[in-house]
ZATOR-714805 format. One record per residue (C-alpha): x, y, z; residue number from 1; residue in one letter. Coordinates in pm, whole numbers, plus 32768, in hexadecimal, padded with zeros to 4 digits. Example, Ala and Ser with C-alpha at 12.3 -4.5 7.8 and 13.67 -1.06 7.14 Angstrom:
@x:84CE; y:7E3E; z:830C; n:1; res:a
@x:8557; y:7F96; z:82CA; n:2; res:s
% end
This chain:
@x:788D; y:79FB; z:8C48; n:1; res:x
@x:7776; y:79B6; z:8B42; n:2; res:x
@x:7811; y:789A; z:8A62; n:3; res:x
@x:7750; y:7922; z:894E; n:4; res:x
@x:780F; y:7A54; z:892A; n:5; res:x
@x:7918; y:799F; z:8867; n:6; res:x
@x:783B; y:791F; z:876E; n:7; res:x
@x:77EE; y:7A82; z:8700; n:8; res:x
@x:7828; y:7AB8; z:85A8; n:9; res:x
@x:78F7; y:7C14; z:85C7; n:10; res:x
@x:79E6; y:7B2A; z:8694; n:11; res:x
@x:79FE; y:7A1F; z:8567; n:12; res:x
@x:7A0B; y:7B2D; z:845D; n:13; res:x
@x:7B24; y:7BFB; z:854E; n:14; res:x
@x:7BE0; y:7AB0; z:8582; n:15; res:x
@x:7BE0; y:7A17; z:83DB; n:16; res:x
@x:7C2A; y:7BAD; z:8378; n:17; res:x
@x:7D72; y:7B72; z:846A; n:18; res:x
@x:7DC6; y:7A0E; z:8409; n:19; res:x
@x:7DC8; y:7A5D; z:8287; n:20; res:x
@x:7E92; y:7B8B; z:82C6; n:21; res:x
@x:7FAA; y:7ADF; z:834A; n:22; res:x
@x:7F93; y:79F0; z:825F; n:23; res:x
@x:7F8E; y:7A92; z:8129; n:24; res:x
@x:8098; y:7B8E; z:81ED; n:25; res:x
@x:81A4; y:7A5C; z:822E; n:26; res:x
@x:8176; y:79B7; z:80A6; n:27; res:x
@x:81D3; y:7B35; z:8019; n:28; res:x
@x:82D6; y:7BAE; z:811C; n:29; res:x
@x:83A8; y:7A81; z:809C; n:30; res:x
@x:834C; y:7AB5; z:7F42; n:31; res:x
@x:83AE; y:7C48; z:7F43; n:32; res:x
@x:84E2; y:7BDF; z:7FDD; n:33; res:x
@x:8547; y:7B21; z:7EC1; n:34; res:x
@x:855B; y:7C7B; z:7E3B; n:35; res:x
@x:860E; y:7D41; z:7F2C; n:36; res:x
@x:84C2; y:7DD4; z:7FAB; n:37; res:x
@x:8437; y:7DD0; z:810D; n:38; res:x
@x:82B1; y:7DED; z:810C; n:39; res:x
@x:82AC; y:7F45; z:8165; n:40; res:x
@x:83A0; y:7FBF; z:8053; n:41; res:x
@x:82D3; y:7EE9; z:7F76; n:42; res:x
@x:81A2; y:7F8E; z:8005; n:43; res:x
@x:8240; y:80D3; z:7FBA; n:44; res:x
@x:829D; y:80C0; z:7E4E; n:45; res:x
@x:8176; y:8034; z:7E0B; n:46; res:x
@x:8091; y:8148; z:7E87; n:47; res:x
@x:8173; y:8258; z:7DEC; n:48; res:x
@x:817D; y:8187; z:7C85; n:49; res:x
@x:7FFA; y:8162; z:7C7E; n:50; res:x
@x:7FEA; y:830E; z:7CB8; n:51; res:x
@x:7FD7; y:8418; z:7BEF; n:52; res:x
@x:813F; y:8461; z:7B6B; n:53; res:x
@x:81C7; y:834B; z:7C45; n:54; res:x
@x:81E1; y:842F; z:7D63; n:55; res:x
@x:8130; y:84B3; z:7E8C; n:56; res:x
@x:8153; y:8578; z:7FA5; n:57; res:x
@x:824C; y:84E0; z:80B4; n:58; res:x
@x:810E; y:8524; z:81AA; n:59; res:x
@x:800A; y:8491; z:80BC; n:60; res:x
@x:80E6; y:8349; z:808D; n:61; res:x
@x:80CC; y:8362; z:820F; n:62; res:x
@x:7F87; y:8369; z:823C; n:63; res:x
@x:7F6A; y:8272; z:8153; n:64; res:x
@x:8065; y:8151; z:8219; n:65; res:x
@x:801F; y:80EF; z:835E; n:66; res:x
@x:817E; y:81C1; z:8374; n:67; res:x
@x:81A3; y:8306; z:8469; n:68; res:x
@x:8229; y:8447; z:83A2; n:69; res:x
@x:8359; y:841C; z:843B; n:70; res:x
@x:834F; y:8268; z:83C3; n:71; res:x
@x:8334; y:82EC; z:8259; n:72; res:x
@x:8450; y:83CD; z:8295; n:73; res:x
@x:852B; y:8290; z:82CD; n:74; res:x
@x:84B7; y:81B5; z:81D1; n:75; res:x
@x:84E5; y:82CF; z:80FD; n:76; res:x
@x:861F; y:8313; z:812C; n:77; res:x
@x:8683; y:81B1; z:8131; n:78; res:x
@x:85CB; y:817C; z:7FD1; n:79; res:x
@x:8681; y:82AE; z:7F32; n:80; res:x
@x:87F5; y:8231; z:7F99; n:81; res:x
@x:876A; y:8115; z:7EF7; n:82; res:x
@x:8708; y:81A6; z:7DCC; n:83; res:x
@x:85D8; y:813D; z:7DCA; n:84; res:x
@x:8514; y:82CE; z:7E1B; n:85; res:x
@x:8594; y:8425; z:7E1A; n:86; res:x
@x:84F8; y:8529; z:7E83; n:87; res:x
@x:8480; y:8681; z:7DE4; n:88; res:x
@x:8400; y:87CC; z:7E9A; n:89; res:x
@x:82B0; y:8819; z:7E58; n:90; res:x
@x:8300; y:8989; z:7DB9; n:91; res:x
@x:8196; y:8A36; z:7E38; n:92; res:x
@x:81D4; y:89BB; z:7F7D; n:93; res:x
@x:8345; y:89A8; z:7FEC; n:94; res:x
@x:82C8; y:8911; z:814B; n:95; res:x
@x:8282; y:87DB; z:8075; n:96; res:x
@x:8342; y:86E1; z:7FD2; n:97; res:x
@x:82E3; y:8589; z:7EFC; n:98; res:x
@x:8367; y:843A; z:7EE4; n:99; res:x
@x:8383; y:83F2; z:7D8D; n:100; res:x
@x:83E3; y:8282; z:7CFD; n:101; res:x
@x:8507; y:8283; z:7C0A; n:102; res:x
@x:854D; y:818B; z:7AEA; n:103; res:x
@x:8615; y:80C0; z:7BCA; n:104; res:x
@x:84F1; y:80A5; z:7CC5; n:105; res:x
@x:83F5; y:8050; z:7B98; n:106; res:x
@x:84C2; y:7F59; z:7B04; n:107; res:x
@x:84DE; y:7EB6; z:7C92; n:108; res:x
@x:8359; y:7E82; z:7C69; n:109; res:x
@x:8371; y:7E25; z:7AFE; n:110; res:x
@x:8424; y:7CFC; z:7B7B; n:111; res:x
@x:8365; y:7CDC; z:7CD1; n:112; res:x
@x:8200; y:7D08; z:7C4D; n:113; res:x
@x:81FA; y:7B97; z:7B67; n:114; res:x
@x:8225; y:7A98; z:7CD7; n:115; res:x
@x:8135; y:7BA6; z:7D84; n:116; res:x
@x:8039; y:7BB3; z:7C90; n:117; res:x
@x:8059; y:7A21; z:7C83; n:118; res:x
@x:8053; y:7A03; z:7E04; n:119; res:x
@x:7F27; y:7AFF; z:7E32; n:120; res:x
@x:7E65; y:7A16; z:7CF9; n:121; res:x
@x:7ED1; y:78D1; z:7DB0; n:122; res:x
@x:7E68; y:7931; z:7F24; n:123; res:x
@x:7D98; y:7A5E; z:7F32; n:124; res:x
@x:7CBB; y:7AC7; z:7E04; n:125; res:x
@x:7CDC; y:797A; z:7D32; n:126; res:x
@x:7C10; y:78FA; z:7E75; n:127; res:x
@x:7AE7; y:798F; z:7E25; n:128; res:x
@x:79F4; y:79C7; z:7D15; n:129; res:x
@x:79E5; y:7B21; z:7C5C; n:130; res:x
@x:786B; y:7B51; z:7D14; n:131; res:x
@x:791E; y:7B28; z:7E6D; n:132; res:x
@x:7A50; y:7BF0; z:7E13; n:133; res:x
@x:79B0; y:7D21; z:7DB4; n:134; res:x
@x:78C1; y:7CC8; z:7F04; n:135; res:x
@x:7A1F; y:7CF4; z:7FB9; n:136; res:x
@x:7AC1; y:7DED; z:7EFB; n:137; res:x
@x:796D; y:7ED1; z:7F5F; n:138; res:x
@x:7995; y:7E5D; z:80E6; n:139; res:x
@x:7B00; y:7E93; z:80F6; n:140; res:x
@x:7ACA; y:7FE6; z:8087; n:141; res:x
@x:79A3; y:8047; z:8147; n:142; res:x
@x:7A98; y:7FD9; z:828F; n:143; res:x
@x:7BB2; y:8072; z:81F5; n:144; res:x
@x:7B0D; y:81BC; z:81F4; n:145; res:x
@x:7A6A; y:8197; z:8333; n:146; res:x
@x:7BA6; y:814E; z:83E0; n:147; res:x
@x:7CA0; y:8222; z:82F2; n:148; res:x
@x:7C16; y:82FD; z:824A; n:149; res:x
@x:7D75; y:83AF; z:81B6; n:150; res:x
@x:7D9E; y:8291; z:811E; n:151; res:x
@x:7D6E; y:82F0; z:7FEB; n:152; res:x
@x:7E07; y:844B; z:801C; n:153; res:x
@x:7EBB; y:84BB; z:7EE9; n:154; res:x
@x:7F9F; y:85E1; z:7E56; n:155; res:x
@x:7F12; y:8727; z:7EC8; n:156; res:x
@x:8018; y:8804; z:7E36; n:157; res:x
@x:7F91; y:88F4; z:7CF4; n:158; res:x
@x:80F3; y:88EB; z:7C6E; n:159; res:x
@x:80FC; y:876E; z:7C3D; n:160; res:x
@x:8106; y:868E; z:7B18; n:161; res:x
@x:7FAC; y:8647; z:7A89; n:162; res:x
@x:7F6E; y:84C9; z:7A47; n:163; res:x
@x:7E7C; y:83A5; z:7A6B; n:164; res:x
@x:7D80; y:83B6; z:7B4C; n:165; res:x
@x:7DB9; y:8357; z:7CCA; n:166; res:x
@x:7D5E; y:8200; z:7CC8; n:167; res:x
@x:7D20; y:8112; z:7E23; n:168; res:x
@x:7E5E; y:8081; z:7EBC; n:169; res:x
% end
């Protein structure tokens, strides 16, 4: 085998993408649960907070995890016993349903967001300067739609709540 091959720089840039995502994943795992919150639940009330009428469909918060529909379902479920969601029937389409945050589950990231926010300044974006973070902000998303491209998938229902603008998650 050519020796060289691992000196390619798709390799290194594969390898560091991989390294800091476990790191920054272990520092805010511990940190969300200080506040009751696994990663994906945090993940979850975070992308239905930062949408229009804090709510969107159960399939477009799927598309929008790395969770199946079916994953969702649970975490769902799991969130509203919790009181942290509820959900609501889309009325034009009764196929549909959303996830919708409650004050409980706002008031859970009220409390969460200061240590994240901290954490994310400390080891992520406080790492680089504002030239090279809106470098990386423009990769990530270039990947991110490349390799997901319902990522950004938002409330399709006529019937729903107008608010904000979508904004990236």
């Amino acid at each position: 085998m050519d020796q060289t091959v691992f000196d390619d720089p798709r390799i290194t840039a594969a390898g560091l993408f991989f390294e800091v995502h476990a790191g920054l994943s272990a520092r805010m795992a511990t940190q969300l649960e200080e506040h009751g919150l696994s990663t994906v639940e945090f993940e979850v009330l975070t992308r239905l907070a930062r949408s229009p009428g804090n709510q969107l469909r159960m399939t477009d918060l799927a598309a929008q995890t790395s969770l199946s529909t079916s994953g969702v379902t649970r975490v769902v479920d799991r969130m509203e016993r919790d009181g942290l969601l509820t959900r609501r029937a889309c009325p034009a389409d009764r196929r549909s349903s959303y996830a919708v945050v409650t004050k409980a589950g706002l008031h859970r990231l009220d409390q969460t967001l200061p240590g994240h926010l901290e954490l994310i300044e400390q080891w992520f974006t406080g790492q680089l300067d504002p030239a090279a973070l809106r470098a990386l902000l423009d990769g990530l998303r270039r990947i991110r739609d490349a390799v997901h491209p319902g990522a950004t998938a938002g409330s399709t229902c006529h019937a729903a709540p107008t608010g904000p603008a979508p904004t990236d998650h």
